[in-house]
ROMIMAR-167477 format. One record per atom (N, C-alpha, C, O): residue number from 1; residue in one letter; x, y, z. Coordinates in steps of 0.05 Angstrom, whole numbers, plus 5000, padded with zeros to 4 digits. Example, Ala and Ser with C-alpha at 12.3 -4.5 7.8 and 13.67 -1.06 7.14 Angstrom:
2
+-----+-----+------+------+------+
|   n | res |   xx |   yy |   zz |
+-----+-----+------+------+------+
|   1 |   A | 5264 | 4886 | 5156 |
|   1 |   A | 5246 | 4910 | 5156 |
|   1 |   A | 5264 | 4934 | 5156 |
|   1 |   A | 5285 | 4934 | 5169 |
|   2 |   S | 5257 | 4955 | 5142 |
|   2 |   S | 5273 | 4979 | 5143 |
|   2 |   S | 5258 | 5001 | 5157 |
|   2 |   S | 5268 | 5023 | 5161 |
+-----+-----+------+------+------+
END
This chain:
77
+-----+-----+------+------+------+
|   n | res |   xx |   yy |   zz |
+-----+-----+------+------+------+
|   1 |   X | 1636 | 4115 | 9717 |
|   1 |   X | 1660 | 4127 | 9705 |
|   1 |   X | 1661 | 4122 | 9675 |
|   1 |   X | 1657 | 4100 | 9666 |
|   2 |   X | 1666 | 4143 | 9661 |
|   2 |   X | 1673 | 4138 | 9634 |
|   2 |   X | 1698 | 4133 | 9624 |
|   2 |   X | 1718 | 4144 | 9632 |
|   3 |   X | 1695 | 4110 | 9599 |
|   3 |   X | 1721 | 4115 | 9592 |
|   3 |   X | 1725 | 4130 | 9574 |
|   3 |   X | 1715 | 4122 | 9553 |
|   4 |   X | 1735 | 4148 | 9571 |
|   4 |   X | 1726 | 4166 | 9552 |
|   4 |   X | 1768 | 4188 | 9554 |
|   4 |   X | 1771 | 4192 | 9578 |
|   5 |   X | 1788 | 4196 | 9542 |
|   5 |   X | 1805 | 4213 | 9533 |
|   5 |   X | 1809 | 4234 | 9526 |
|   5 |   X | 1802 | 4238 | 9502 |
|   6 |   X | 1817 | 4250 | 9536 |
|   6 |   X | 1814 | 4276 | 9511 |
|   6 |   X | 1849 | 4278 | 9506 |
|   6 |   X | 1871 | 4269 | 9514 |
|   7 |   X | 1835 | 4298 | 9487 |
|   7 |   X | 1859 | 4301 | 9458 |
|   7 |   X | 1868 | 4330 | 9461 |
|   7 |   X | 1862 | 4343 | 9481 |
|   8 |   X | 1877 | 4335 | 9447 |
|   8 |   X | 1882 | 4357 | 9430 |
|   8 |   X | 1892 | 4363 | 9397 |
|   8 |   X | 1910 | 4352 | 9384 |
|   9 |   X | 1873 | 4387 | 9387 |
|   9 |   X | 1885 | 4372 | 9357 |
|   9 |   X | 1895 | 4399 | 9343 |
|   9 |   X | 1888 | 4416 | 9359 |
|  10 |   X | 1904 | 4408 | 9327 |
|  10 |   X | 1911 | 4430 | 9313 |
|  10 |   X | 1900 | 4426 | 9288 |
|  10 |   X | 1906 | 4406 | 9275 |
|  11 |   X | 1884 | 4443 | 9280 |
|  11 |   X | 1868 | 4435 | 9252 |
|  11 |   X | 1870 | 4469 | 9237 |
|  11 |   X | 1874 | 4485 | 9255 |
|  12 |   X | 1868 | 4479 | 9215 |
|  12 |   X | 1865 | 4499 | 9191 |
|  12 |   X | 1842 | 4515 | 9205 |
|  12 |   X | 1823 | 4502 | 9212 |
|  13 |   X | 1840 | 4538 | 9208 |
|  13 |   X | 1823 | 4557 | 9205 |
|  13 |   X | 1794 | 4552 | 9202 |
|  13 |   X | 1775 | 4551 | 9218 |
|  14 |   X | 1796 | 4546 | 9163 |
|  14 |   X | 1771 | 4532 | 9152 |
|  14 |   X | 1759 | 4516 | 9166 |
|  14 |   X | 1736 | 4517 | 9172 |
|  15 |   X | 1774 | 4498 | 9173 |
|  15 |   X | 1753 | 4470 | 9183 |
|  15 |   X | 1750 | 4473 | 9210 |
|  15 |   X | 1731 | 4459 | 9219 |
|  16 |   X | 1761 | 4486 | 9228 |
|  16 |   X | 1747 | 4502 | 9253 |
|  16 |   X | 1724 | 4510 | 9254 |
|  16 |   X | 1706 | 4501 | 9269 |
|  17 |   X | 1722 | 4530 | 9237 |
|  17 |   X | 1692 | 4548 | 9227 |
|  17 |   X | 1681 | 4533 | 9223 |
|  17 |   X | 1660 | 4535 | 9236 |
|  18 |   X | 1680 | 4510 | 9208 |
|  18 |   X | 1659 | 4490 | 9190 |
|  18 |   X | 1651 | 4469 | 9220 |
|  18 |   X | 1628 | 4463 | 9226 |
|  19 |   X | 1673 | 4463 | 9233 |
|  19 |   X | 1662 | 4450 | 9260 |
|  19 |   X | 1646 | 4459 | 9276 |
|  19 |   X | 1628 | 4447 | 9287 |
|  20 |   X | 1654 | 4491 | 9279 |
|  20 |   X | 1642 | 4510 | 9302 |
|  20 |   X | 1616 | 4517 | 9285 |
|  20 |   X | 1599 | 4529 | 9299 |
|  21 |   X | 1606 | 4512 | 9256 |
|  21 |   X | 1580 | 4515 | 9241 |
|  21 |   X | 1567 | 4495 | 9244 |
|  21 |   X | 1543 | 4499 | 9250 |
|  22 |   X | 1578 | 4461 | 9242 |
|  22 |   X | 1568 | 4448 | 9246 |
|  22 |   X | 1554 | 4435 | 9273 |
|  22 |   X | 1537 | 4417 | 9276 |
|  23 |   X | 1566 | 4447 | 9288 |
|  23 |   X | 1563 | 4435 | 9320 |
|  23 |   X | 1541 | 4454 | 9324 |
|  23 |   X | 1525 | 4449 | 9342 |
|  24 |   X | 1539 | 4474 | 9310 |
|  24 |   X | 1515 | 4489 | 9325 |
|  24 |   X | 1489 | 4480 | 9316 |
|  24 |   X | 1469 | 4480 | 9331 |
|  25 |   X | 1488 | 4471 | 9283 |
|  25 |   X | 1471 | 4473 | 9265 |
|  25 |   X | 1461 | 4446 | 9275 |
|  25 |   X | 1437 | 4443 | 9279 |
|  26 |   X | 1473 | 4432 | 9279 |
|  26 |   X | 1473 | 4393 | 9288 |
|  26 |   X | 1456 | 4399 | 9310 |
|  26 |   X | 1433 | 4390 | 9312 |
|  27 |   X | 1473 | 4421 | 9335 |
|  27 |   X | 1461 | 4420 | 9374 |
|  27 |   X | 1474 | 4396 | 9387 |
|  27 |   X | 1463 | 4382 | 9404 |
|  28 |   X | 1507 | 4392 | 9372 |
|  28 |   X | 1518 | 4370 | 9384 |
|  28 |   X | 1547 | 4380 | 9395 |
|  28 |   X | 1561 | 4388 | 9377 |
|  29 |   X | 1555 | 4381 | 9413 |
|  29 |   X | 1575 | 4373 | 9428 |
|  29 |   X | 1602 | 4377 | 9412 |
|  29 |   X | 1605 | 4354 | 9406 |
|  30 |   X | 1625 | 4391 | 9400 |
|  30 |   X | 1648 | 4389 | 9384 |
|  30 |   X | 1666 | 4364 | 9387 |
|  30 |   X | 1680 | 4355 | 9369 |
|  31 |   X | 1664 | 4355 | 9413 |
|  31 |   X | 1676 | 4333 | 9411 |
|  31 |   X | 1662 | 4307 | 9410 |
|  31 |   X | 1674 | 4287 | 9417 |
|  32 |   X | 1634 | 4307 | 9402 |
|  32 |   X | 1616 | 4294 | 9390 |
|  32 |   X | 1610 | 4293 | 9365 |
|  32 |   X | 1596 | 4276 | 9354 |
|  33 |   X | 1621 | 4312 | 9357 |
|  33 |   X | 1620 | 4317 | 9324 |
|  33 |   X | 1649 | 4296 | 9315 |
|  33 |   X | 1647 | 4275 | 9302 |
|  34 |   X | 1669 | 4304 | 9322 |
|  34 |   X | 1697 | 4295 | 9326 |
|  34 |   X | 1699 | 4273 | 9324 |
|  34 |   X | 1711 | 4263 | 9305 |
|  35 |   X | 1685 | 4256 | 9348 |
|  35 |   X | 1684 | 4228 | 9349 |
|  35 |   X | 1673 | 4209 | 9327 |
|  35 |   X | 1680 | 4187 | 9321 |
|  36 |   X | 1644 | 4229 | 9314 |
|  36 |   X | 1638 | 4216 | 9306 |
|  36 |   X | 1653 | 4219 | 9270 |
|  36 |   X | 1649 | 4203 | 9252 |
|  37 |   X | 1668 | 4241 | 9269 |
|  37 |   X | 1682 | 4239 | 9246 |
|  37 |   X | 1707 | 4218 | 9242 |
|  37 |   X | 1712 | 4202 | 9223 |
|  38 |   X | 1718 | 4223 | 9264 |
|  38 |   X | 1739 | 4193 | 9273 |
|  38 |   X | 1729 | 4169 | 9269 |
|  38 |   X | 1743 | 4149 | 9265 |
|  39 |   X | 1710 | 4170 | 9271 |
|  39 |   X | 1704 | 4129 | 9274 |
|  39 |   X | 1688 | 4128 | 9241 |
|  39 |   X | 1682 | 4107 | 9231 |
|  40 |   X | 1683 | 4153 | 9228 |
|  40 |   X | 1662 | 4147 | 9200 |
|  40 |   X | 1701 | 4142 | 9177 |
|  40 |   X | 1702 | 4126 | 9159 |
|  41 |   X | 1723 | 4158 | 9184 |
|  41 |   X | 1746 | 4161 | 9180 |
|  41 |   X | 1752 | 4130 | 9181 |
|  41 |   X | 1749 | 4115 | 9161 |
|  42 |   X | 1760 | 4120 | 9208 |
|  42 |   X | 1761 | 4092 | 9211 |
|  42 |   X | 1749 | 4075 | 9192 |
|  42 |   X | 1763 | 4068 | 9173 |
|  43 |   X | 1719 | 4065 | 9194 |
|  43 |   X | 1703 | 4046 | 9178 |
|  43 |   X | 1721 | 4054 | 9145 |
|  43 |   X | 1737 | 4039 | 9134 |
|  44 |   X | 1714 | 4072 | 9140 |
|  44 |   X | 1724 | 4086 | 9114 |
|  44 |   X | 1752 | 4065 | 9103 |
|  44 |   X | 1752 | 4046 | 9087 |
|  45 |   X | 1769 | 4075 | 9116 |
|  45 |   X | 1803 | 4063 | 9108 |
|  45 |   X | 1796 | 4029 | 9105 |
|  45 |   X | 1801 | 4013 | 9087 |
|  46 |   X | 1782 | 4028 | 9134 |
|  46 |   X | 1773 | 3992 | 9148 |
|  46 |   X | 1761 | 3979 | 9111 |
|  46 |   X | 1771 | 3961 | 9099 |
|  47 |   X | 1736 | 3996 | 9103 |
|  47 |   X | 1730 | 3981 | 9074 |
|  47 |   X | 1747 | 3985 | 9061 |
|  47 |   X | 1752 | 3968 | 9043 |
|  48 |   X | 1765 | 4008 | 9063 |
|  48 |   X | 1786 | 4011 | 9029 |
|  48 |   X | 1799 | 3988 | 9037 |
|  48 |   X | 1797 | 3968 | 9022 |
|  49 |   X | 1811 | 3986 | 9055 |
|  49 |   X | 1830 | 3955 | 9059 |
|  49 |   X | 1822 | 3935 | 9052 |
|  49 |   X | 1836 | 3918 | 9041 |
|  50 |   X | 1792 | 3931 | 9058 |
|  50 |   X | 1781 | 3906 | 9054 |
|  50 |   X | 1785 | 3906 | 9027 |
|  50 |   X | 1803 | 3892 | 9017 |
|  51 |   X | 1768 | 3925 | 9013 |
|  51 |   X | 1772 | 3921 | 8975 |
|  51 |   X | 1797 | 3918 | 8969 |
|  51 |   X | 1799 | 3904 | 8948 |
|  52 |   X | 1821 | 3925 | 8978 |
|  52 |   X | 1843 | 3918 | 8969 |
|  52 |   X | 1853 | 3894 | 8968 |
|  52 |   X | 1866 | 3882 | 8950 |
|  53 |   X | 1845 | 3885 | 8993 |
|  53 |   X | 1844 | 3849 | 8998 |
|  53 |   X | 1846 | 3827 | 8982 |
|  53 |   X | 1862 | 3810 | 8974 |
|  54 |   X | 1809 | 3841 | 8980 |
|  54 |   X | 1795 | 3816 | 8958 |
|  54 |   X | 1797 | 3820 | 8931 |
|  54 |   X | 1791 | 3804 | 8913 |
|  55 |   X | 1811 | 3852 | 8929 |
|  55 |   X | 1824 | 3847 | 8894 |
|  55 |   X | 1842 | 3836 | 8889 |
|  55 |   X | 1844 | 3828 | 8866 |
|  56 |   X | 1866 | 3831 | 8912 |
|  56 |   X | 1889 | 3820 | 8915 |
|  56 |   X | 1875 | 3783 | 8922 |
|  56 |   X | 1880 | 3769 | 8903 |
|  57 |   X | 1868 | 3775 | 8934 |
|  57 |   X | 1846 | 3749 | 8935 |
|  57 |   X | 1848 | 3735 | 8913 |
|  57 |   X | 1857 | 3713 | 8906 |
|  58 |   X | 1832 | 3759 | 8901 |
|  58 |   X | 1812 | 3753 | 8864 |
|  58 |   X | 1841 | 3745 | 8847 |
|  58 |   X | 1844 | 3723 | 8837 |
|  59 |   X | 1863 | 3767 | 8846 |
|  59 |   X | 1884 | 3758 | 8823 |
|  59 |   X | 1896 | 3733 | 8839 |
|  59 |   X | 1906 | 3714 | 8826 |
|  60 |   X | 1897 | 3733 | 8865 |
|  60 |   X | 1917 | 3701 | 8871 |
|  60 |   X | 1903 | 3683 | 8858 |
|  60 |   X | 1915 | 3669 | 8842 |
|  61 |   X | 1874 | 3679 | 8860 |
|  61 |   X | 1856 | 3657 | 8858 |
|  61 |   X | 1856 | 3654 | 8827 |
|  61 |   X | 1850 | 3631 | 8819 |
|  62 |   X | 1862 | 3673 | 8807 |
|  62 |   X | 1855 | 3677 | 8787 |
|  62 |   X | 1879 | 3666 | 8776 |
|  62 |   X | 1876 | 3651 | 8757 |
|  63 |   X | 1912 | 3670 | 8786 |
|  63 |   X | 1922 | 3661 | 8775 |
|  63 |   X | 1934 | 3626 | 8788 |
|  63 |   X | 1952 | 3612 | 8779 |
|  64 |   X | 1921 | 3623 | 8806 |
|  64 |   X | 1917 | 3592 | 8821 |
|  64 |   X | 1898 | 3576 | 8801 |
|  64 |   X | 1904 | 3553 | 8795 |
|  65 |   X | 1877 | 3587 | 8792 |
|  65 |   X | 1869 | 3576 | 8772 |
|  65 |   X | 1871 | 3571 | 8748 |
|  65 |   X | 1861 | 3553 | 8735 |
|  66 |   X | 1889 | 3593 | 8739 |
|  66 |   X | 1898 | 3588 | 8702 |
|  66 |   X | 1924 | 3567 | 8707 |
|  66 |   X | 1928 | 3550 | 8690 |
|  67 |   X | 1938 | 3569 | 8727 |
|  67 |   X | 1967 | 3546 | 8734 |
|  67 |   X | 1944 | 3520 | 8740 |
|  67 |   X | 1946 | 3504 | 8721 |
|  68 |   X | 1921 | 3511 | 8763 |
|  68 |   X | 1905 | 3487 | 8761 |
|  68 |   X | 1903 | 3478 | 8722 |
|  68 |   X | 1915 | 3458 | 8715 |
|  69 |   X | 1894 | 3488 | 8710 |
|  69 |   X | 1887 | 3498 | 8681 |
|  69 |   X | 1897 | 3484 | 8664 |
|  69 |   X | 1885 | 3465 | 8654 |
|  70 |   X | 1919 | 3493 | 8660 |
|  70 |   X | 1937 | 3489 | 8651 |
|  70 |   X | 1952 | 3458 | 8658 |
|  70 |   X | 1953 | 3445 | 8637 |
|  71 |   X | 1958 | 3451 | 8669 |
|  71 |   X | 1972 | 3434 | 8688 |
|  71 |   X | 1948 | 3408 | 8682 |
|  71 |   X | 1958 | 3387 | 8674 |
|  72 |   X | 1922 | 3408 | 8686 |
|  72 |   X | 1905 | 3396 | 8673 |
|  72 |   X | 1898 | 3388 | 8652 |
|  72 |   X | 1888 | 3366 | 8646 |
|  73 |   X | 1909 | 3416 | 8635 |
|  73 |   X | 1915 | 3406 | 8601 |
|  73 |   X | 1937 | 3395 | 8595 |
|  73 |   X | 1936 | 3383 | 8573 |
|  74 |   X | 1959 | 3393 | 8608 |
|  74 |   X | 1976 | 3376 | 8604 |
|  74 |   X | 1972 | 3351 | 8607 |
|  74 |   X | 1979 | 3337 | 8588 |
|  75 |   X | 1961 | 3340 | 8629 |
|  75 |   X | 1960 | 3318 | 8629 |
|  75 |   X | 1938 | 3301 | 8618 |
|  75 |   X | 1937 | 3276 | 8614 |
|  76 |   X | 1922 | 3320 | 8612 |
|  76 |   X | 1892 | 3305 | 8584 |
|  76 |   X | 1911 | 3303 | 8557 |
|  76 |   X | 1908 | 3285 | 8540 |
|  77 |   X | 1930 | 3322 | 8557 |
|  77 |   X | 1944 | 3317 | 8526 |
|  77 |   X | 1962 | 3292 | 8518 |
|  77 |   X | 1971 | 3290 | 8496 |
+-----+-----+------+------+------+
END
């Protein structure tokens, strides 16, 4: 048994055609094409988030360190 769902999706004209070009040109399945646009979609957002993260990371750390810093120089002074 698979686990496997189906959908339904409403998509533009254009990108019908470009599916129904690609699925032929590929010799893959439309809702194999689909899937695999969904999960390349997924990873996609999955790294933008990550980079958002560790830029947000980078300025906490960055300003955890100029307050360490500082606070240091006070008490050498």
């Amino acid at each position: 048994m698979r686990n496997k769902k189906k959908i339904s999706v409403t998509i533009d004209n254009e990108i019908f055609e470009a599916i129904e070009k690609a699925a032929e040109t590929y010799k893959m399945a439309k809702s194999q094409l689909a899937q695999e646009a969904f999960s390349m979609w997924f990873k996609k957002k999955t790294r933008e988030l990550m980079a958002e993260g560790y830029v947000a990371m980078a300025t906490e750390d960055r300003e955890f360190t100029e307050t360490a810093l500082d606070a240091q120089k006070e008490i050498l002074s």
